[in-house]
VEXDREN-2710 file (C-alpha; in Angstrom, 1 decimal):
% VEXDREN-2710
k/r/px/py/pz
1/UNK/70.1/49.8/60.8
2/UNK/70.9/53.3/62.0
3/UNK/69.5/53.0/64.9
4/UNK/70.9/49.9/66.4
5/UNK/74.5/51.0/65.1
6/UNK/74.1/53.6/67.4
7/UNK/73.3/52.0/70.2
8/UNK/75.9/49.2/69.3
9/UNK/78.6/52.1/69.7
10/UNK/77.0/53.7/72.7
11/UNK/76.9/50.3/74.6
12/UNK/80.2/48.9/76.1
13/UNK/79.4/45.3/75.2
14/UNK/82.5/43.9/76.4
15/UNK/81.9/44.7/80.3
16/UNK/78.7/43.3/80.5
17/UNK/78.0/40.3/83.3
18/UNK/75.0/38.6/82.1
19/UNK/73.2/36.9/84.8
20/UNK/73.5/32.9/84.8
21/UNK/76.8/32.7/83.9
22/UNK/78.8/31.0/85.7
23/UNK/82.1/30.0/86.4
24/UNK/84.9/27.7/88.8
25/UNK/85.7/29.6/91.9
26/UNK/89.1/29.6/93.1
27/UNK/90.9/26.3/92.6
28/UNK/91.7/26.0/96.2
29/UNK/87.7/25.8/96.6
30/UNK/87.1/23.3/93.4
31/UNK/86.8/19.8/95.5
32/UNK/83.8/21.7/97.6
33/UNK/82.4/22.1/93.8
34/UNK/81.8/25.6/95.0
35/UNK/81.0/27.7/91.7
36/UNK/80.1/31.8/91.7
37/UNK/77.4/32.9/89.7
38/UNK/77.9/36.2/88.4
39/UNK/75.2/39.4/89.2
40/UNK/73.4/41.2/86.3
41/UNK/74.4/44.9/86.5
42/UNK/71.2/46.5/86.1
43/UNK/71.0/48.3/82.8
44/UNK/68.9/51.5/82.0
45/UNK/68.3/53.1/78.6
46/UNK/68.0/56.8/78.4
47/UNK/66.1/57.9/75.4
48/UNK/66.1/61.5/73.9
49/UNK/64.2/62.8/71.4
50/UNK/64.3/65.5/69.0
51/UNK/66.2/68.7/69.7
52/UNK/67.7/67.9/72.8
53/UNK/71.2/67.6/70.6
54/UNK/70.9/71.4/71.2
55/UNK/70.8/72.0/74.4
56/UNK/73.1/74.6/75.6
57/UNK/71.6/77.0/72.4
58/UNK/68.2/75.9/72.0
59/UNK/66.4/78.7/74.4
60/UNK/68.8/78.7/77.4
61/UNK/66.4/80.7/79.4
62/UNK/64.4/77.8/79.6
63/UNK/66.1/74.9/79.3
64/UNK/69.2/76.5/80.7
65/UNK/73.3/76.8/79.6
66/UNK/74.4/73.3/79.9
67/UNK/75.0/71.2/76.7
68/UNK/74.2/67.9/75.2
69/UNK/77.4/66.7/76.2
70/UNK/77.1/67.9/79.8
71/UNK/73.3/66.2/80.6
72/UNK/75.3/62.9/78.9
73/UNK/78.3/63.3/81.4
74/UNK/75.6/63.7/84.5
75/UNK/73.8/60.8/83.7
76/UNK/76.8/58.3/83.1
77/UNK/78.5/59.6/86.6
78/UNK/75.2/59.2/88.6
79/UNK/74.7/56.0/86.8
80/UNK/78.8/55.0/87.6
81/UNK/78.0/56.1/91.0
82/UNK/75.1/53.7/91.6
83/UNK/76.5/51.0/90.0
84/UNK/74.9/50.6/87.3
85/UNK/74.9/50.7/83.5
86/UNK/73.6/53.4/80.9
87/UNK/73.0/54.3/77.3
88/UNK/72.0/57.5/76.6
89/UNK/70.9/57.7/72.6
90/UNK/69.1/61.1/71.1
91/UNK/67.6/60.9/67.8
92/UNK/65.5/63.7/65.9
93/UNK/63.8/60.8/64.4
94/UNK/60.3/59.0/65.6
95/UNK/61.6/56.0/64.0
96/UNK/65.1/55.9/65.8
97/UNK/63.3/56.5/69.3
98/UNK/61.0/53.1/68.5
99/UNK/63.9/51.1/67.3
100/UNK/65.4/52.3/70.5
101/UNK/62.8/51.3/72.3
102/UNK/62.4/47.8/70.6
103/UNK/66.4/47.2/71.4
104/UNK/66.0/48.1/74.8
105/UNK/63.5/45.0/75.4
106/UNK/65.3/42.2/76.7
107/UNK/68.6/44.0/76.5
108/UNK/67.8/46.7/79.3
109/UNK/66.0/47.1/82.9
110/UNK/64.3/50.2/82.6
111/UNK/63.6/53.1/79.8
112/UNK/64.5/56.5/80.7
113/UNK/62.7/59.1/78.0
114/UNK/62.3/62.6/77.2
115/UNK/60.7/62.4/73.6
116/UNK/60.5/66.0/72.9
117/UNK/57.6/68.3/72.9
118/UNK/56.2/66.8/69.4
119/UNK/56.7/63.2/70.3
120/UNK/55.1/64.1/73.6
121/UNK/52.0/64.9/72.6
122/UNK/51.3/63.5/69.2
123/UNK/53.5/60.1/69.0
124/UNK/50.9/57.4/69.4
125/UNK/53.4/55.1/67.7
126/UNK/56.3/55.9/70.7
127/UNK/53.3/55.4/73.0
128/UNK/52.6/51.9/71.4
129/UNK/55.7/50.9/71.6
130/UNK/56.2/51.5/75.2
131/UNK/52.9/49.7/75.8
132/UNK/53.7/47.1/74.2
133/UNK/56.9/46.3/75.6
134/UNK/56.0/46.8/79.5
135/UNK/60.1/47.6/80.7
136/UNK/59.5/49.9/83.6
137/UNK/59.8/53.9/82.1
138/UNK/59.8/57.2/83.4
139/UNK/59.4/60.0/81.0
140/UNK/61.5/63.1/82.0
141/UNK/61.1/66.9/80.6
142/UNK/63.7/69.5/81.4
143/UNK/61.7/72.5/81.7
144/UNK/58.2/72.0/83.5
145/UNK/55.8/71.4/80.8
146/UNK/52.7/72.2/82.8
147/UNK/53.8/76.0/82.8
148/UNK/54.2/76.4/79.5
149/UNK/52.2/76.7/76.0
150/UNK/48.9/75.1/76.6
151/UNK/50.2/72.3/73.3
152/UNK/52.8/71.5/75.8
153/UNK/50.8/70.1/78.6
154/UNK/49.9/66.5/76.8
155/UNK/51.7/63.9/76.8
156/UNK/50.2/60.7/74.8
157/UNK/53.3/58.7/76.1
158/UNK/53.1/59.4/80.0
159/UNK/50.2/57.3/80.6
160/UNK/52.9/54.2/79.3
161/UNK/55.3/55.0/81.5
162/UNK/55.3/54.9/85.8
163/UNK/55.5/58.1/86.1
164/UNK/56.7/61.6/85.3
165/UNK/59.2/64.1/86.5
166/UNK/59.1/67.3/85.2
167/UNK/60.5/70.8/85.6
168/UNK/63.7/70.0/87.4
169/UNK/66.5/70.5/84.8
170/UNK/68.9/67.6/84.4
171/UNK/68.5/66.5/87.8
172/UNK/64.8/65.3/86.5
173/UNK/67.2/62.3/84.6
174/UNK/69.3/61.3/87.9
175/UNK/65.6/61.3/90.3
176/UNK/64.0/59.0/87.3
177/UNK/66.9/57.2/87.3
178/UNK/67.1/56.3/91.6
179/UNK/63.8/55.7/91.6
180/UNK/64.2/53.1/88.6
181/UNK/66.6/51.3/90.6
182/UNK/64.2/51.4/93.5
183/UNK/61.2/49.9/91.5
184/UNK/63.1/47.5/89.1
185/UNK/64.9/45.7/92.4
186/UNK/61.7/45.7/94.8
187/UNK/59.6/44.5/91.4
188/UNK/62.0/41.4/91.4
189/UNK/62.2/41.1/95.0
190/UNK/58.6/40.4/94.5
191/UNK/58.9/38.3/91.9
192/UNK/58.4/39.9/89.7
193/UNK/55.1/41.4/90.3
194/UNK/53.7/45.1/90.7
END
């Protein structure tokens, strides 16, 4: 499947810790049958929908000069810098974003999506998914939504997600993230309960 290849190239597989695991500490500690259990490294998806693959062209006096490539590089060094690990797909298709979606269940922490302005307001089947999956999401739009065209202003997927950020350029992606990390470690501190 296209979509799962994608995120099978995407995803550095090899570095991942999965929690559990465990292994023999230090031989010098072996007869105190000590043994380390590795940490999960929290793992976000970030989901982009159609269009976004031109940023950079696609209307810069809205959604500014920066490229594809550059919201990508942002997002993997904030998410480097908080120790934690990322995917960032972008598909122009409805069906790529809900495979996505369905991968990211049991494989990732938290969603991260911007589903573009026709997903936004007409994809009940991106909204299902999300329901139906319950990981913690933020949907994130570059430009603020609520100040544009009036076919702009709904969003059938927001009410699936924790909340929404909107209007801040790239930095909307980093904010969603922190406060991802924020919910998805005080929802287990809890126990896992909102």
């Amino acid at each position: 499947d296209t979509a799962l290849y994608k995120i099978m190239q995407c995803a550095d597989i090899k570095q991942r810790n999965f929690f559990g695991r465990t292994r023999q500490a230090d031989s010098r500690y072996s007869s105190r049958n000590i043994k380390i259990t590795e940490v999960k490294k929290m793992k976000i998806m970030v989901i982009n929908g159609p269009n976004l693959d031109f940023l950079g062209i696609r209307e810069p006096g809205v959604y500014g000069t920066q490229t594809y490539s550059d919201l990508e590089k942002k997002i993997e060094t904030h998410a480097e810098d908080m120790g934690i690990e990322t995917v960032v797909m972008q598909s122009n298709s409805e069906g790529d974003i809900i495979d996505y979606i369905h991968y990211a269940r049991g494989n990732y922490d938290g969603i991260i999506i911007n589903p573009g302005p026709e997903h936004t307001k007409n994809s009940y089947a991106i909204a299902d998914a999300l329901r139906a999956f319950s990981l913690p999401t933020v949907e994130v739009h570059i430009s603020n939504i609520h100040k544009r065209e009036k076919f702009r202003h709904k969003s059938v997927t927001a009410p699936q997600c924790i909340g929404q950020i909107c209007g801040l350029g790239f930095s909307g992606y980093t904010l969603a993230m922190d406060f991802l990390i924020g919910y998805i470690t005080d929802t287990a501190d809890d126990g896992g309960e909102e």
